[in-house]
C-alpha positions as CSV (number, residue, x, y, z in Angstrom):
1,X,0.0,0.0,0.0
2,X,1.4,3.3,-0.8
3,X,2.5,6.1,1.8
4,X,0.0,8.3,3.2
5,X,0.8,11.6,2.2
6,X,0.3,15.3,4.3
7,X,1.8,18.6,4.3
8,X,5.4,18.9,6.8
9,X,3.9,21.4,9.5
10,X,6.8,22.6,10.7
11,X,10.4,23.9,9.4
12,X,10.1,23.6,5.9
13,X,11.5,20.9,3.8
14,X,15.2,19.9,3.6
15,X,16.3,18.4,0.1
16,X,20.2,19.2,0.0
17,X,22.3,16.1,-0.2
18,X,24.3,16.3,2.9
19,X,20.8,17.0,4.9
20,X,19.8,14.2,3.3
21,X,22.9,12.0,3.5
22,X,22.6,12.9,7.6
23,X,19.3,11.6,7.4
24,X,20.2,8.5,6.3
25,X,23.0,7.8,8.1
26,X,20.9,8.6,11.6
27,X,17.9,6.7,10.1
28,X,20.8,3.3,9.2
29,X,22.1,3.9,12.8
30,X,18.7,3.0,13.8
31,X,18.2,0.2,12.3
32,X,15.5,1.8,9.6
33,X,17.6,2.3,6.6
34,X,19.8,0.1,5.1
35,X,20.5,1.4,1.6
36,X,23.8,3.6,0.5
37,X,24.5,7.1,2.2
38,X,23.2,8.4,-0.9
39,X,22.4,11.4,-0.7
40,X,19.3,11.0,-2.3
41,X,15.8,11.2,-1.4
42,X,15.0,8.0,-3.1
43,X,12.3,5.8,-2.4
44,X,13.7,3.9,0.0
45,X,15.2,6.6,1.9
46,X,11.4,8.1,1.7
47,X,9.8,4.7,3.1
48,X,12.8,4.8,6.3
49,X,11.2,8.5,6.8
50,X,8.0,7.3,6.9
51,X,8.5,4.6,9.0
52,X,10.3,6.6,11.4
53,X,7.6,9.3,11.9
54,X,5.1,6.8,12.5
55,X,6.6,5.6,15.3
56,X,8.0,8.9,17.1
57,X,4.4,9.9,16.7
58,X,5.4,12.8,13.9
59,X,3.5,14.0,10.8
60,X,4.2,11.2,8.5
61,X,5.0,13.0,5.0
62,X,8.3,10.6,4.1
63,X,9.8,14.1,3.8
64,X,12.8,15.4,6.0
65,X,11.0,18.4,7.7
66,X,12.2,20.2,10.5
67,X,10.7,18.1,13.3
68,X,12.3,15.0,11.8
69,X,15.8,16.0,11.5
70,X,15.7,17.4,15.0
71,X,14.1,14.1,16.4
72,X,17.2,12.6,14.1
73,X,19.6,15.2,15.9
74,X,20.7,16.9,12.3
75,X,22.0,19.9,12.8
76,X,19.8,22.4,10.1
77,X,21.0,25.9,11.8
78,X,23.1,26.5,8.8
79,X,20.5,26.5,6.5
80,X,19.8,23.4,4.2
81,X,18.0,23.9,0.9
82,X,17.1,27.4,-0.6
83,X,13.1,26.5,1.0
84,X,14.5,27.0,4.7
85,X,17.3,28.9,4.9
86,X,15.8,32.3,2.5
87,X,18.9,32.2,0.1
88,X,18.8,32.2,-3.5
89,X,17.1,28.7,-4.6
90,X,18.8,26.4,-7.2
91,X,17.1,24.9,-10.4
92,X,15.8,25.6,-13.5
93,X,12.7,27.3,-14.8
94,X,10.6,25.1,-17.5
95,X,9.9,27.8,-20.9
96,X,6.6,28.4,-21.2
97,X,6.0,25.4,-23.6
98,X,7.6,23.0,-21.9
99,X,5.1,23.6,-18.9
100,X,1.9,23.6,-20.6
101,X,3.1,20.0,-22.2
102,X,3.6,18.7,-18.7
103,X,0.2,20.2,-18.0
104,X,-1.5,18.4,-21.1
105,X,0.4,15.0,-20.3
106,X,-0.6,15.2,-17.2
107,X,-4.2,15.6,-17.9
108,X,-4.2,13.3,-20.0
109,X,-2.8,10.7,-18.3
110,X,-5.9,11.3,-15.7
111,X,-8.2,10.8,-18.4
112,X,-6.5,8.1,-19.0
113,X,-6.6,6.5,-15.3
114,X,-10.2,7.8,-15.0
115,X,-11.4,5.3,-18.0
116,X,-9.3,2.3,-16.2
117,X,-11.3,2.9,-13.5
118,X,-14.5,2.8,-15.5
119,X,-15.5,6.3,-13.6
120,X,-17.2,9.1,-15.5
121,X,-15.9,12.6,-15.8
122,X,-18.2,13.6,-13.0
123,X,-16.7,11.3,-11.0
124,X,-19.3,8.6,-11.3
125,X,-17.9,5.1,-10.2
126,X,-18.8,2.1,-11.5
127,X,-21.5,0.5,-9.1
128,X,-20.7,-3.4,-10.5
129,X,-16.7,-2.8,-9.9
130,X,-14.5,-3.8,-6.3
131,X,-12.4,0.0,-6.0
132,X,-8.9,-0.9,-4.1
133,X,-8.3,1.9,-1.5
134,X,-4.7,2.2,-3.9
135,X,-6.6,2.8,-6.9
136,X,-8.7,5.8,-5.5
137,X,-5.0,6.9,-3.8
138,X,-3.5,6.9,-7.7
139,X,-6.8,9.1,-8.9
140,X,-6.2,11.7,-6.4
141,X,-2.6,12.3,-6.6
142,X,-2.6,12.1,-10.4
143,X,-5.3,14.7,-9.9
144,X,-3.3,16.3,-7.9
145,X,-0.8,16.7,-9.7
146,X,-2.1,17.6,-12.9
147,X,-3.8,20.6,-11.0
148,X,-0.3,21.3,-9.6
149,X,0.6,21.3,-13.1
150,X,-1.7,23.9,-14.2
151,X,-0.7,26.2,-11.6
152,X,2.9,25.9,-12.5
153,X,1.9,26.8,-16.1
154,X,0.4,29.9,-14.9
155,X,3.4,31.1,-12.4
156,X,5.9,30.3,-15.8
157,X,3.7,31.9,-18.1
158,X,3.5,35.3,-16.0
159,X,7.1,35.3,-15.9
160,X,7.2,37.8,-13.1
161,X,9.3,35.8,-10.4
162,X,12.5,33.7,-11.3
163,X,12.9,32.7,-7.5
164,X,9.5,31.8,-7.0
165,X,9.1,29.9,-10.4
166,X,11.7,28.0,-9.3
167,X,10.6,27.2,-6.0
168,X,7.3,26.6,-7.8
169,X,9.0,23.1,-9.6
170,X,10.2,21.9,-6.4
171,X,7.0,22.2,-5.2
172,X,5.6,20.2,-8.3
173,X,8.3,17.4,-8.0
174,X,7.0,16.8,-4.3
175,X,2.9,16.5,-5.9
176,X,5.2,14.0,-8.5
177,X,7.0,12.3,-5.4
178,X,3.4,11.6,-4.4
179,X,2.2,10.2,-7.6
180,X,5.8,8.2,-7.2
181,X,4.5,7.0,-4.1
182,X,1.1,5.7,-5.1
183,X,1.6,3.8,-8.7
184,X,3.5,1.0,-7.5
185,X,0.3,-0.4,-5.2
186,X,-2.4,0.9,-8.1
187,X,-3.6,-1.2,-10.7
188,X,-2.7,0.7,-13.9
189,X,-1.9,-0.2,-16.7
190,X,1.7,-0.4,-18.5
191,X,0.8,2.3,-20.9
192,X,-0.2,4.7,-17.8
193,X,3.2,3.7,-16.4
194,X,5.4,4.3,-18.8
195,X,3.7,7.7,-19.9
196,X,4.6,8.7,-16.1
197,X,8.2,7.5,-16.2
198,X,8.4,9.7,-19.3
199,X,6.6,12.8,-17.8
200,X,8.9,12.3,-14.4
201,X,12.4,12.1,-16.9
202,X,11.6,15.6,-18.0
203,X,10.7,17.2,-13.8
204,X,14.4,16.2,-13.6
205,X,15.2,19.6,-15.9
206,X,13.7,21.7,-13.1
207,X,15.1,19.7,-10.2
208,X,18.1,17.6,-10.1
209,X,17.3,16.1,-7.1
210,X,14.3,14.0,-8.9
């Protein structure tokens, strides 16, 4: 079953590798991470997160937030990623075009899911069909993203706010991380897999990290 997602509620989000490579090293020290000091906020680094907030009782996002790395004893006071520590954020900005084809993929691939479901476009489910709790998960963060999508579109387009365009794509990796997240538990189909593994290739342009 795929990770319950919610907003970090406190302290921002830290992304930069040696936060990261902290995390993991504190999280292997205890036993709930046994991959490589990475780096990385892979998938398995994500699940150790998870895990970990469950049982210290903290919001469980599979994110490294502020309450985490305290409860992991990282030290964040000298700032981590350009979200917490109000420097100059790093990445790349999309062109206009680029964004608005990640917009129309991504709507399409929820058209797509939508009729694997057998659900309408008013969100009409089929009353004959068994619905999997993961399969309603996939909807919503396709959904999701695809609105996130739109939105990014629109701060690109306006073209007022290099900073926060490029905080903007972090902030659509994370709805992708979510989508990540929920596809491998969902029954989809090859076709809606593979169009994501393509759409997720190109998010790496605007955030090396992904």
């Amino acid at each position: 079953m795929g990770l319950r997602w919610q907003y970090a509620s406190a302290g921002g989000l830290y992304t930069a590798a040696d936060r990261i490579s902290a995390a993991q090293q504190a999280l292997a020290q205890q036993n709930y991470y046994r991959g490589p000091i990475s780096g990385q906020l892979d998938d398995d680094t994500r699940r150790a997160l998870f895990q970990y907030q469950v049982d210290r009782g903290l919001s469980a996002t599979g994110n490294l937030d502020g309450r985490t790395a305290q409860a992991l004893g990282i030290n964040v006071a000298a700032g981590g990623s350009g979200s917490t520590d109000g420097s100059t954020p790093s990445g790349s900005v999309f062109t206009t075009a680029q964004a608005s084809a990640v917009r129309r993929d991504a709507q399409t691939m929820v058209s797509r899911y939508r009729s694997e479901l057998t659900a309408s476009g008013v969100g009409r489910l089929d009353p004959a069909r068994a619905y999997a709790q993961d399969d309603l998960d996939l909807w919503f963060a396709l959904s999701a993203f695809a609105d996130n999508a739109s939105i990014y579109e629109q701060i690109v387009t306006s073209g007022t706010n290099r900073d926060g365009a490029v905080l903007a794509g972090h902030a659509l990796v994370n709805a992708a991380r979510r989508v990540d997240s929920a596809i491998p538990a969902a029954r989809s189909s090859a076709q809606l897999q593979n169009a994501w593994n393509t759409l997720r290739r190109q998010l790496n342009m605007i955030d090396t990290s992904y």
